[in-house]
C-alpha positions as CSV (number, residue, x, y, z in Angstrom):
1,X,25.0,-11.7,-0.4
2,X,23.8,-15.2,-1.9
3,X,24.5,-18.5,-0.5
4,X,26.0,-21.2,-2.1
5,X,24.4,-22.7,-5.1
6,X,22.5,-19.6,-6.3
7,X,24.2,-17.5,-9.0
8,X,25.4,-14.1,-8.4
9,X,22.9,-12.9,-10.4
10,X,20.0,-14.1,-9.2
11,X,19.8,-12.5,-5.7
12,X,21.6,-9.4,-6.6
13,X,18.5,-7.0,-7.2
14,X,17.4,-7.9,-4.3
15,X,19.7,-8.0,-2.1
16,X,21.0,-4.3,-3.2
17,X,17.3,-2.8,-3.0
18,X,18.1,-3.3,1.1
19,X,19.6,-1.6,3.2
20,X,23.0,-3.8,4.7
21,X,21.2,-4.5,8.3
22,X,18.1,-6.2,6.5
23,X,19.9,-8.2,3.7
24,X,22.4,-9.5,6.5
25,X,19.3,-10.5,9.0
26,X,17.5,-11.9,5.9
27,X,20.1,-14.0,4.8
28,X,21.1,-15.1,8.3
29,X,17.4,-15.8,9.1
30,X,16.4,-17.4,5.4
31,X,20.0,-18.0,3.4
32,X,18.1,-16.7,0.2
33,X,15.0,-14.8,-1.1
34,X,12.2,-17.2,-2.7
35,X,11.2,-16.3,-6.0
36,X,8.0,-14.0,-4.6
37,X,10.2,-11.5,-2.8
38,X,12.7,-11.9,-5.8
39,X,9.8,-10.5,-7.7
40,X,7.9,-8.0,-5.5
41,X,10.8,-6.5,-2.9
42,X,13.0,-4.4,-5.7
43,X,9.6,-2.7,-7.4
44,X,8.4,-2.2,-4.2
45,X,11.4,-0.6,-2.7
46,X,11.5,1.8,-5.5
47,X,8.0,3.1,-4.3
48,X,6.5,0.6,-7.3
49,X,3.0,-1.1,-6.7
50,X,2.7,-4.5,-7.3
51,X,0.1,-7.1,-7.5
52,X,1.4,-10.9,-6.5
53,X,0.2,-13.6,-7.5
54,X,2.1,-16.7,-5.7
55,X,1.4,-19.8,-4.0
56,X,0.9,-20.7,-0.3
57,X,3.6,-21.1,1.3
58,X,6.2,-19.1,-1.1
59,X,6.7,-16.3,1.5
60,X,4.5,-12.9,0.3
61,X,3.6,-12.2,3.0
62,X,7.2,-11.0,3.9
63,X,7.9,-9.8,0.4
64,X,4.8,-7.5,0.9
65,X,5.9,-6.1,4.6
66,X,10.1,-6.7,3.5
67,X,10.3,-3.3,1.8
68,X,8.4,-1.6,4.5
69,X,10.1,-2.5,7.4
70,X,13.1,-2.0,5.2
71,X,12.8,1.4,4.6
72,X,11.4,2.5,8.3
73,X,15.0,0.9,9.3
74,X,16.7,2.6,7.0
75,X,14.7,5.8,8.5
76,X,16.0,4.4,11.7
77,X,19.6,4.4,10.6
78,X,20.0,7.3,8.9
79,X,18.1,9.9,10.5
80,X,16.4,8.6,13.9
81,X,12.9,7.2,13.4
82,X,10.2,8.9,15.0
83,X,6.4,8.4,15.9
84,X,3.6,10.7,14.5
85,X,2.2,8.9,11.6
86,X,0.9,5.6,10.4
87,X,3.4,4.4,7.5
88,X,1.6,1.1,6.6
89,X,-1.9,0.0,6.5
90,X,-2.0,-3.8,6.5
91,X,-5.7,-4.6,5.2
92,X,-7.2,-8.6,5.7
93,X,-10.7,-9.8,5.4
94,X,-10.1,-11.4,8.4
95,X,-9.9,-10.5,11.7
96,X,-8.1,-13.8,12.8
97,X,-5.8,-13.3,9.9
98,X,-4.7,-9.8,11.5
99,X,-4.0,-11.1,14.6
100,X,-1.8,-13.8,13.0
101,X,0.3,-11.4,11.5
102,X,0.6,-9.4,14.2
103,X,2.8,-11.9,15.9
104,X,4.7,-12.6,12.2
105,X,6.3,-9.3,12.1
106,X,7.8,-9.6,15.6
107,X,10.2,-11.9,14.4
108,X,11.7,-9.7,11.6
109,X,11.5,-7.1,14.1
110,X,13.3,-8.5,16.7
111,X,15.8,-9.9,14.6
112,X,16.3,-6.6,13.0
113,X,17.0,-5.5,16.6
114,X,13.7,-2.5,15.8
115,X,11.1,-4.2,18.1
116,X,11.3,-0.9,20.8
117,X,11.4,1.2,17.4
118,X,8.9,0.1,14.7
119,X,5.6,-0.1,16.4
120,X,2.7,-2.5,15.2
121,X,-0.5,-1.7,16.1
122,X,-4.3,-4.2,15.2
123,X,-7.5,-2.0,14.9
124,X,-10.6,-4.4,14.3
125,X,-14.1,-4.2,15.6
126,X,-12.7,-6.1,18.9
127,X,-10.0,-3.5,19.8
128,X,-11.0,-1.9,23.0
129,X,-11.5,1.3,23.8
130,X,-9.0,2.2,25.9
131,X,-6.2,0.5,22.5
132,X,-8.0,3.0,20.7
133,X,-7.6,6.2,22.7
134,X,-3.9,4.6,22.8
135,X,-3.3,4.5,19.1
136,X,-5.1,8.0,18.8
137,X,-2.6,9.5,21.1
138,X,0.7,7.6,19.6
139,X,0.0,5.9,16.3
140,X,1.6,2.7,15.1
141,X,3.8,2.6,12.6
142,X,1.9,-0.3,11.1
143,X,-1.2,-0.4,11.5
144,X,-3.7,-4.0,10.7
145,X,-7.1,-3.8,9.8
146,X,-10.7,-4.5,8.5
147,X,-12.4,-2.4,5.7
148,X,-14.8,-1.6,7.9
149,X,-12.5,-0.4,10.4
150,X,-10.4,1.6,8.2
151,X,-14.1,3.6,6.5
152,X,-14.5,4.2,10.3
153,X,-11.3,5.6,11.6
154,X,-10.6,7.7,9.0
155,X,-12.7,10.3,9.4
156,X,-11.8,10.2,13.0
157,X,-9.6,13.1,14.2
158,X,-6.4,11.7,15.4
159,X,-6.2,9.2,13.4
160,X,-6.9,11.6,10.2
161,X,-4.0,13.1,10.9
162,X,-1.7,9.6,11.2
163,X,-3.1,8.2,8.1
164,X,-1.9,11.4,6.3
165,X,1.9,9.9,6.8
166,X,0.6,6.8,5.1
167,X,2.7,5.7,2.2
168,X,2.0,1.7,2.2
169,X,-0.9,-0.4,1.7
170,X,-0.9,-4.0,1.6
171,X,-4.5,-5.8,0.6
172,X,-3.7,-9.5,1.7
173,X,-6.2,-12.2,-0.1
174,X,-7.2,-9.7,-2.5
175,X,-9.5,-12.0,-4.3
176,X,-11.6,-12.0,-1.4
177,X,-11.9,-8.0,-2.2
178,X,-12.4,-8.4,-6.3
179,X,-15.6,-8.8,-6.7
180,X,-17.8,-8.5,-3.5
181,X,-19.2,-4.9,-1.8
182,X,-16.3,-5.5,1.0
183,X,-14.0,-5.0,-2.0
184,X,-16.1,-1.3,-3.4
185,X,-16.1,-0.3,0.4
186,X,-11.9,-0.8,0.1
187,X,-11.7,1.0,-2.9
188,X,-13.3,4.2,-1.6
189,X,-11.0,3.8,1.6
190,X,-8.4,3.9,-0.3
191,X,-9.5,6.9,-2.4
192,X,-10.3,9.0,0.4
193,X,-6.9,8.1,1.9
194,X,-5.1,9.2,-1.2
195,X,-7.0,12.5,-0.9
196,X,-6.3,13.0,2.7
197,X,-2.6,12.5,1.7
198,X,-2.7,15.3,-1.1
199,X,-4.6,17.8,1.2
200,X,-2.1,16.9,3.7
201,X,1.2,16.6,2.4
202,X,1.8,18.7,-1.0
203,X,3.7,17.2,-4.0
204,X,3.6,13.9,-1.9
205,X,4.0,10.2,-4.2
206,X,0.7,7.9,-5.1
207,X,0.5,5.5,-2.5
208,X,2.4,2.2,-3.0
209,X,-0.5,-0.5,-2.8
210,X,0.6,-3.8,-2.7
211,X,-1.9,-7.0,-3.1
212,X,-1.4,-10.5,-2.0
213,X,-2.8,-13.6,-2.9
214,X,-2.5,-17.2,-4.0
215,X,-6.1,-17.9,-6.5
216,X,-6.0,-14.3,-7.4
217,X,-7.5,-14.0,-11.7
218,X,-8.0,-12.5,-14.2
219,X,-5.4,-10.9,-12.9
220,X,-4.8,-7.7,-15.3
221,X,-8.6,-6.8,-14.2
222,X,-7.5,-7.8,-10.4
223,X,-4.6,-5.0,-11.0
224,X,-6.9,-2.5,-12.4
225,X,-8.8,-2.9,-8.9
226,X,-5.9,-2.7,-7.0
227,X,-4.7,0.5,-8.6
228,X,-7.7,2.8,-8.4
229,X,-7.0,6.4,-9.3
230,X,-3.1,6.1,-8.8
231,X,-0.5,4.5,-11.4
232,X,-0.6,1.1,-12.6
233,X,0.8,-2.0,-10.5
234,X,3.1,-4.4,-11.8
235,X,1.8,-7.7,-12.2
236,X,4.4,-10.3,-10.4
237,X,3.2,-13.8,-10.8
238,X,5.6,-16.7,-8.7
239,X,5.5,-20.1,-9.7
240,X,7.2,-21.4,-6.9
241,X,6.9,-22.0,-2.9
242,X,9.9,-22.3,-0.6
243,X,11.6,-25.7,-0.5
244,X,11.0,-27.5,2.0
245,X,13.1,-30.3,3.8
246,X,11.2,-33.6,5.7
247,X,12.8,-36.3,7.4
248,X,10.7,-39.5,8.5
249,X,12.4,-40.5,11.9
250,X,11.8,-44.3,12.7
């Protein structure tokens, strides 16, 4: 599963930490990994957290969401995915930033022929009311947000319940987190959600947290944050973007 020019070796671990449907859209869609989801897909696929570290450009975001969207496939192919519980929490201090990767993940989607099954849904302070009853009622399987809108929903009946199947979460721009009271508000989130998963789901793993970013230091203390009360992250730190080819037409 490599393409030419790229030992055998190189892509192997990741390539064999996906199921055949994914590796064969990824290497039709990308020919090979880039050294970020080299780095974070196989730890993460093995229900590892991981913090990376890696430069605009160099493709994390897909090496955070790659493993997630691999294994609700897999889910898919093996057993019949169903609804009934957010799997992946997709946290951004943005709002815009949400919204942009919102329309990212239908492309893996649709290429992985899951765009009718894998459901993405965006919760920020301008969802409307009537998307909210919505995602009460039939919960995305992915779910983007704000930290304030995840301290608000979980609480909430409904969704309560949803974030209980929650197994992912992926902080992008964590540095914008480290060290401001956005970032302490996060943390308790994402205490409260690993408690709501033990009360709800006996003998169930720590959540997998994943964090994203490209300025991101110190970064053992950054992975300290990032891990809270579950095991510690993996610190994956990429060095290079993907290649890119221009040609200056006169």
């Amino acid at each position: 599963m490599t393409s030419p020019g790229h030992p055998q070796t190189e892509n192997d671990e990741f390539y064999g930490a996906l199921h055949p449907a994914t590796a064969r859209w990824f290497q039709d869609s990308f020919g090979t990994p880039t050294e970020a989801q080299r780095l974070c897909v196989p730890p993460l696929a093995s229900g590892r957290s991981v913090l990376l570290s890696s430069p605009t450009g160099s493709g994390k975001t897909l090496a955070g969401f790659l493993a997630v969207v691999d294994r609700l496939a897999r889910e898919h192919h093996e057993e019949g995915l169903t609804a009934g519980g957010i799997r992946c929490l997709y946290v951004s201090p943005l709002r815009a930033l949400a919204y942009d990767i919102e329309k990212n993940l239908k492309a893996p989607l649709r290429g992985l022929g899951l765009e009718e099954v894998i459901t993405v849904g965006l919760r920020t302070g301008d969802t409307s009311s009537t998307e909210r009853q919505k995602q009460r009622r039939k919960p995305p399987h992915l779910l983007l947000t704000t930290p304030e809108s995840l301290a608000i929903i979980l609480p909430q009946k409904g969704y309560r319940e949803a974030l209980a199947r929650c197994d992912y979460v992926i902080v992008d721009e964590l540095h914008a987190f480290a060290e401001t009271k956005r970032g302490v508000h996060l943390a308790v989130s994402l205490e409260r959600l690993e408690r709501l998963r033990r009360d709800c789901r006996s003998g169930v793993s720590p959540l997998v947290r994943v964090g994203l970013s490209a300025t991101v230091a110190p970064l053992e203390t950054v992975a300290d944050f990032l891990s809270g009360s579950g095991p510690p992250c993996l610190i994956r730190e990429a060095k290079q973007a993907r290649r890119s080819l221009i040609e200056v037409m006169t």
